[in-house]
N, C-alpha and C positions, 0 to 999 in steps of 0.2 A: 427900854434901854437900847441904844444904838453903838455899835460900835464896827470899828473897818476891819477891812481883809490888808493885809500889807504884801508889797512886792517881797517875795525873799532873796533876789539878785537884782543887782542892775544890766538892765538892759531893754529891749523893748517889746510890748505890751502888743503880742501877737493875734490875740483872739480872745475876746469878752467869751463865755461858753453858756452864759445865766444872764436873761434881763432885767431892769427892774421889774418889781412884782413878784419875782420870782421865788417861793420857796426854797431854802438849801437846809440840807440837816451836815451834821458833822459829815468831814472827808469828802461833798460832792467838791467836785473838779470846778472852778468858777470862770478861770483864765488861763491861757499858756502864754508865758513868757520867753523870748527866747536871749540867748548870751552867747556867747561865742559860740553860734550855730549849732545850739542845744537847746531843743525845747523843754522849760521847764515847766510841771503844773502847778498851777497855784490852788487850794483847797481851804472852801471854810474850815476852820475850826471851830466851830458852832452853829448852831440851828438859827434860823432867824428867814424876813423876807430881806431881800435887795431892795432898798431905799432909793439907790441913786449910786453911779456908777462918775467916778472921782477923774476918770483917766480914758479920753477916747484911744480905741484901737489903733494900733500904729503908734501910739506916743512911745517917746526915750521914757522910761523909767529909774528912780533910782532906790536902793535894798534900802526897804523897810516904808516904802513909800506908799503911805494908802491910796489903795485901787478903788473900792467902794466900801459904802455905808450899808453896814445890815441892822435891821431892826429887831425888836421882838426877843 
């Protein structure tokens, strides 16, 4: 079963932190995004590996916009 991670604010997609292949279990840290010059983390909410990665670094982002695909 695959499902994404979503941006939680708009803004832009400062640092991928997981590649694909990558194992994450709940709460690891995946991406920081930043917003009016505030880094925010983004964190899976579930176990799974990183599939594929939706949004290269540096992209504008917008809240609730999937970042990547996790599997598993």
């Amino acid at each position: 079963m695959a499902a994404s991670i979503v941006s939680p604010v708009a803004g832009q997609l400062l640092r991928c932190l997981v590649l694909a292949g990558d194992e994450v279990s709940p709460d690891t840290e995946v991406a920081i995004v930043e917003a009016m010059k505030m880094h925010i983390p983004v964190s899976a909410d579930r176990s799974g590996r990183v599939a594929r990665w939706l949004v290269a670094e540096q992209s504008l982002v917008s809240e609730g916009q999937p970042l990547l695909v996790l599997e598993g």
